[in-house]
C-alpha positions as CSV (number, residue, x, y, z in Angstrom):
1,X,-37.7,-32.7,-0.2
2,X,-37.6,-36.5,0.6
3,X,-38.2,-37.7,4.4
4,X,-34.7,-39.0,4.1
5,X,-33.5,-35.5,3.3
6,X,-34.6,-33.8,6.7
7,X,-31.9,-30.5,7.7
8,X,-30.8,-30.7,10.9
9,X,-29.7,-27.3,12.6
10,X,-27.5,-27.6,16.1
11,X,-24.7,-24.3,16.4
12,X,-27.5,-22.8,17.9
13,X,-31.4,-23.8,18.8
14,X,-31.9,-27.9,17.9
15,X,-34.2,-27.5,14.9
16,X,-35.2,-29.7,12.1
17,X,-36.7,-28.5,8.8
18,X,-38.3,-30.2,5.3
19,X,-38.8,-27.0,3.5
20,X,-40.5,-25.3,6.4
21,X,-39.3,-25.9,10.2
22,X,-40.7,-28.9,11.6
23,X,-42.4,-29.1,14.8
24,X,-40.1,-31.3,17.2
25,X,-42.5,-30.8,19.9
26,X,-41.7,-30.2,23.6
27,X,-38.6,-29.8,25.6
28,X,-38.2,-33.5,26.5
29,X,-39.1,-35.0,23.0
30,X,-36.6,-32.6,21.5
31,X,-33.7,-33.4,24.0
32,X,-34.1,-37.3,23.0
33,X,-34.0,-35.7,19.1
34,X,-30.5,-33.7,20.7
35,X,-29.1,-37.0,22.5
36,X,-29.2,-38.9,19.4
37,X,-27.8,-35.9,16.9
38,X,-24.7,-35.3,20.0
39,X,-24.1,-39.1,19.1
40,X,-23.3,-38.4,15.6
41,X,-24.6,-41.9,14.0
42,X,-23.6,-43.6,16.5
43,X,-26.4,-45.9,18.7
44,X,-27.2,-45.0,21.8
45,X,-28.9,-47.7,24.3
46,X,-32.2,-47.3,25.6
47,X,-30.6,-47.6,29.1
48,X,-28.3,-44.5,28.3
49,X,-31.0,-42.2,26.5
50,X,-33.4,-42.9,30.0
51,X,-30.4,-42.1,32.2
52,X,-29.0,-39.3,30.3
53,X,-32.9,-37.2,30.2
54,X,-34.6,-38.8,33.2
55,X,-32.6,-38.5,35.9
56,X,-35.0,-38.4,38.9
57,X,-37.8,-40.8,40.0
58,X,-39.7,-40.2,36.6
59,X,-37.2,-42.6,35.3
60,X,-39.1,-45.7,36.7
61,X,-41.9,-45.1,33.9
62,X,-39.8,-43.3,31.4
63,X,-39.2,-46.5,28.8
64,X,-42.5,-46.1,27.6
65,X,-42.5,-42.4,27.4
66,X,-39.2,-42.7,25.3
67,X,-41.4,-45.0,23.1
68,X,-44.1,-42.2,22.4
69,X,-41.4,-39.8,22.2
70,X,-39.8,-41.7,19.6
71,X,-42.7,-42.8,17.6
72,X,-43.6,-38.9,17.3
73,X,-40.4,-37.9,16.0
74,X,-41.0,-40.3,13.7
75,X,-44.0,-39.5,12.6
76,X,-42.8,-36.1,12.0
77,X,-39.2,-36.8,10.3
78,X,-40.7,-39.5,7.9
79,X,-44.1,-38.2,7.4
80,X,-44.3,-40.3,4.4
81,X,-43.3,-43.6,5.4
82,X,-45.9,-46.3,4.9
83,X,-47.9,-48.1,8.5
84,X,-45.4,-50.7,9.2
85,X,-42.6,-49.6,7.0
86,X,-38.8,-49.9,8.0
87,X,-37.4,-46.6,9.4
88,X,-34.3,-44.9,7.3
89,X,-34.0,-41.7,9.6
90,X,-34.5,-42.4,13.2
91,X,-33.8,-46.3,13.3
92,X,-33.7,-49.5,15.7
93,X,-30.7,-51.2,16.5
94,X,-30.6,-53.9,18.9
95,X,-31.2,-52.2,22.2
96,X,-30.7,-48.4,21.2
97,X,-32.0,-46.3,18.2
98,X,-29.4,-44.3,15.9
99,X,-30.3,-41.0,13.5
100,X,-28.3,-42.1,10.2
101,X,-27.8,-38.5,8.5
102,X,-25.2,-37.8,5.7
103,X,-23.0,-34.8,6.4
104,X,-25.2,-32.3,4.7
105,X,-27.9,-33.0,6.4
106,X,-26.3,-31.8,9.9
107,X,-25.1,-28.0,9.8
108,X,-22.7,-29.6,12.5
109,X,-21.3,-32.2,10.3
110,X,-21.0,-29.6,7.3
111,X,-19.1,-27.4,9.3
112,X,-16.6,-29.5,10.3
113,X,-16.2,-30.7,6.6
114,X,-15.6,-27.3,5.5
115,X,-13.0,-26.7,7.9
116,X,-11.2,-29.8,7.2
117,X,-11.2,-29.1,3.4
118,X,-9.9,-25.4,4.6
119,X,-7.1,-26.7,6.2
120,X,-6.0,-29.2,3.6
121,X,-6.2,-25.7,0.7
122,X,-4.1,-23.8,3.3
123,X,-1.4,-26.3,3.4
124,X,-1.6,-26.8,-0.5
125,X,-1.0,-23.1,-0.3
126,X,-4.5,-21.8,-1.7
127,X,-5.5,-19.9,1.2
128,X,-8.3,-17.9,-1.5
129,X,-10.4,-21.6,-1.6
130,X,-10.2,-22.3,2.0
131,X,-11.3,-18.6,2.8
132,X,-14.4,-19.2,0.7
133,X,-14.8,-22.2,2.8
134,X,-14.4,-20.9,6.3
135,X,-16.9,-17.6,5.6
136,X,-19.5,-20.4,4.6
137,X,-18.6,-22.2,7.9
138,X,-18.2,-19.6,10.4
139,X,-21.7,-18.2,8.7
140,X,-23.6,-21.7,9.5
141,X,-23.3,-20.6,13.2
142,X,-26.4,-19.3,15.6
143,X,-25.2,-19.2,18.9
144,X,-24.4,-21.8,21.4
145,X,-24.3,-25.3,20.0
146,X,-27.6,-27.1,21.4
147,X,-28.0,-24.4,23.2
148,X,-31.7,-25.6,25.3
149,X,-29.0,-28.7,26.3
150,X,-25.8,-27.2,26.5
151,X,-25.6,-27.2,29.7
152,X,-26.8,-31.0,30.2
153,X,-23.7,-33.8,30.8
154,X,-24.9,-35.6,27.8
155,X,-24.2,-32.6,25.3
156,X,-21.3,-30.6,27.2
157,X,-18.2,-32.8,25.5
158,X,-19.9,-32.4,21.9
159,X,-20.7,-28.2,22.5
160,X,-16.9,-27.6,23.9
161,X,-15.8,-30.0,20.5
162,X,-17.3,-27.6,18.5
163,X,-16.7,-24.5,20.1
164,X,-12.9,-25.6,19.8
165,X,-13.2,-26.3,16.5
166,X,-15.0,-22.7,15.9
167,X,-11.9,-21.3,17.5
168,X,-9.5,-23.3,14.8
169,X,-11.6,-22.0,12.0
170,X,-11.4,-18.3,13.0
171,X,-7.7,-18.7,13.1
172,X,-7.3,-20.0,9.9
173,X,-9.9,-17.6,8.6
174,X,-7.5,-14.6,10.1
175,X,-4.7,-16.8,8.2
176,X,-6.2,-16.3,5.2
177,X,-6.4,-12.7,5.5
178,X,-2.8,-12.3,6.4
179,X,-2.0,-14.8,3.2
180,X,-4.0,-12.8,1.1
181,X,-2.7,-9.0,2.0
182,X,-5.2,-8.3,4.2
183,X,-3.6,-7.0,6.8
184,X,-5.3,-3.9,8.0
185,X,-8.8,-6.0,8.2
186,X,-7.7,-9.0,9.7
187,X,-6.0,-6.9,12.6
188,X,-9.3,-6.3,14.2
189,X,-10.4,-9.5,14.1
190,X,-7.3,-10.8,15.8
191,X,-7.0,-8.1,18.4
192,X,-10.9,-9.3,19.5
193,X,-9.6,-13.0,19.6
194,X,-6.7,-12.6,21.7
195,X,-9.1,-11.0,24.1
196,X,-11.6,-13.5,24.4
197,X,-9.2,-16.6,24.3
198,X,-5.7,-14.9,25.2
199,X,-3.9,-18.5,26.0
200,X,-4.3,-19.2,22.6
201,X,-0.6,-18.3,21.2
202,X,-2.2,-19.0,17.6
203,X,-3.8,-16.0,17.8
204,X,-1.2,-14.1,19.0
205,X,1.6,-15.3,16.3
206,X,-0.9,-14.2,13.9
207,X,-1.6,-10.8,15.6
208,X,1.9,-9.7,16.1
209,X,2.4,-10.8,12.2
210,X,-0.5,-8.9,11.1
211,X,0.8,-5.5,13.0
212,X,4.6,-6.2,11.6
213,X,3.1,-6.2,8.1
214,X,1.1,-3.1,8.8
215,X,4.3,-1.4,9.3
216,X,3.6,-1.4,13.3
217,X,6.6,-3.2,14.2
218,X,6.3,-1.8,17.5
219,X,2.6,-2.9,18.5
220,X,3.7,-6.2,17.2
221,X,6.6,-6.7,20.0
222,X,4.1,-4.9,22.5
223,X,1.6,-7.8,21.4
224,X,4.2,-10.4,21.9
225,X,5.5,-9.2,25.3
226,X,1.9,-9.0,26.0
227,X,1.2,-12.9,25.1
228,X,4.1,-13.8,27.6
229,X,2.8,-12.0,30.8
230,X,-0.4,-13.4,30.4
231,X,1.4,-17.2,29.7
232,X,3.8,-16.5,33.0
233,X,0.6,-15.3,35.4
234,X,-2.3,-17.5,34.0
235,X,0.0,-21.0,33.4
236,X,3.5,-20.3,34.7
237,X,5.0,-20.7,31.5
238,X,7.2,-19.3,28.8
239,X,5.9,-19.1,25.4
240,X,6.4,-21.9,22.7
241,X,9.2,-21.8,19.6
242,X,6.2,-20.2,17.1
243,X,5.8,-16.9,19.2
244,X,9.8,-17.1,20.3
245,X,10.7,-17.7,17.1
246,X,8.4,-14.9,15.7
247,X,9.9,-12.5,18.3
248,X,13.4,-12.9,16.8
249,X,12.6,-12.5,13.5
250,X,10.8,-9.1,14.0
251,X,13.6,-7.6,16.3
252,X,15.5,-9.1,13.0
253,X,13.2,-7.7,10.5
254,X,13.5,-11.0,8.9
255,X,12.8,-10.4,5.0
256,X,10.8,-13.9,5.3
257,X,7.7,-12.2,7.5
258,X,7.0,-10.0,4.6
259,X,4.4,-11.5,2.6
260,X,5.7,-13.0,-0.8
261,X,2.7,-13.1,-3.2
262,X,2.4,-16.3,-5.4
263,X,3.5,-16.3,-9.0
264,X,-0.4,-16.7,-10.8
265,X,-0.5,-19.5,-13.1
266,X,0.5,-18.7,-16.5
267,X,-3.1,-18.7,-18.8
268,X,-3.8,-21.7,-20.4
269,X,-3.5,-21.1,-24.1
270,X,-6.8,-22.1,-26.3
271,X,-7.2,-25.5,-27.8
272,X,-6.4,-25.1,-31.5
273,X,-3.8,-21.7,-31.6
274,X,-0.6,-22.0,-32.6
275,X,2.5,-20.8,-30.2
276,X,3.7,-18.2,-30.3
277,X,0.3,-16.9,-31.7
278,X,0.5,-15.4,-35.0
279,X,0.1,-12.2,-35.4
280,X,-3.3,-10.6,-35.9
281,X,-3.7,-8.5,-39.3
């Protein structure tokens, strides 16, 4: 794999691999490697980086210890690059240095993608392609984003972005399931996700859908009614026109909650028959 080519692993541990796991050294030499990966491409100054990870009286003669730091991750992120030779990977500008990665080079970067192209197959109606594409992102996950750093002011904004964004992609993952005629699997799934984040109503909505179309009409209004306490005691307020709307329709049995499966495209006939075909002998 070239230098350039480096993987970068963040929903969990910071590691860096090039065919085997690189060594990124010690706690304060991979926190400068975390800084610049929370930035994203973007520079960050030299006078951030030594106030972000020094932030005691160490700082005084921490600019040349962010020099060795740097010229070690170099060494080990472009092992090949010749004495003297411009930097692609961890580079200079002006008064800051920037990591320029391409999104597959960042598991971060690639999971957001994949959630993005999820969301654009779900409104096309394909929710089959943008389940294939949440699975892959939900599986890129290890735990805690940056998790040595996660508690550091420099990383929290970045870990609670992507922990967000986690939560979106397990919704429209359960979305899927309930497109598809999944029903009785998603359920579980949905049930645990109300639980851990139950001021989500999007979770909700598609709990009380997935119980309706399990024939549970009951547990579904029990879900709903369920959804509004927690709303009234945690936020003093009443839920939004999705779960109120939902709520009617059930008590309504609304044909439209039942799942409609799409027409399949008709096959394409083969180049070169006639139509209709002829008949065979």
């Amino acid at each position: 794999m070239a230098a350039d080519m480096v993987a970068f692993r963040v929903l969990g541990p910071v590691e860096a691999y090039d065919n085997d796991e690189l060594d990124l050294g010690g706690l304060r030499q991979r926190a400068v490697l975390a800084r610049l990966l929370v930035a994203r491409g973007q520079v960050v100054p030299v006078d951030m980086l030594l106030y972000d990870l020094w932030d005691d009286d160490t700082a005084k003669g921490a600019q040349s210890g962010l020099q060795v730091y740097i010229s070690r991750l170099r060494r080990v992120l472009e092992p090949g690059r010749p004495r003297g030779g411009p930097n692609r990977l961890l580079v200079t500008v002006a008064s800051g240095y920037a990591l320029r990665v391409a999104p597959d080079q960042v598991d971060a970067l690639m999971f957001e993608q994949l959630v993005r192209a999820a969301g654009e197959h779900l409104e096309e109606g394909d929710p089959q392609s943008a389940r294939g594409r949440l699975e892959k992102a939900l599986g890129l996950w290890r735990g805690t984003p940056y998790s040595d750093f996660a508690d550091q002011p420099w990383a929290e904004a970045e870990v609670n972005r992507l922990a967000e964004l986690r939560l979106v992609a397990r919704e429209r993952h359960a979305d899927t399931g309930l497109r598809l005629g999944m029903h009785a699997e998603t359920v579980p799934d949905l049930e645990a996700l109300t639980t851990e984040h139950p001021l989500r109503e999007e979770g909700w909505r598609l709990l009380a859908l997935g119980l309706y179309r399990c024939g549970r009409q009951g547990d579904a209004l029990a879900a709903l009614r369920r959804a509004r306490g927690i709303l009234a005691d945690e936020l003093g307020i009443d839920p939004g026109p999705a779960l109120r709307k939902l709520e009617s329709d059930i008590l309504s049995q609304a044909p439209e909650l039942e799942l409609v499966s799409a027409p399949r495209p008709p096959r394409p006939v083969p180049v070169g028959d006639t139509w209709p075909p002829r008949p065979t002998a």
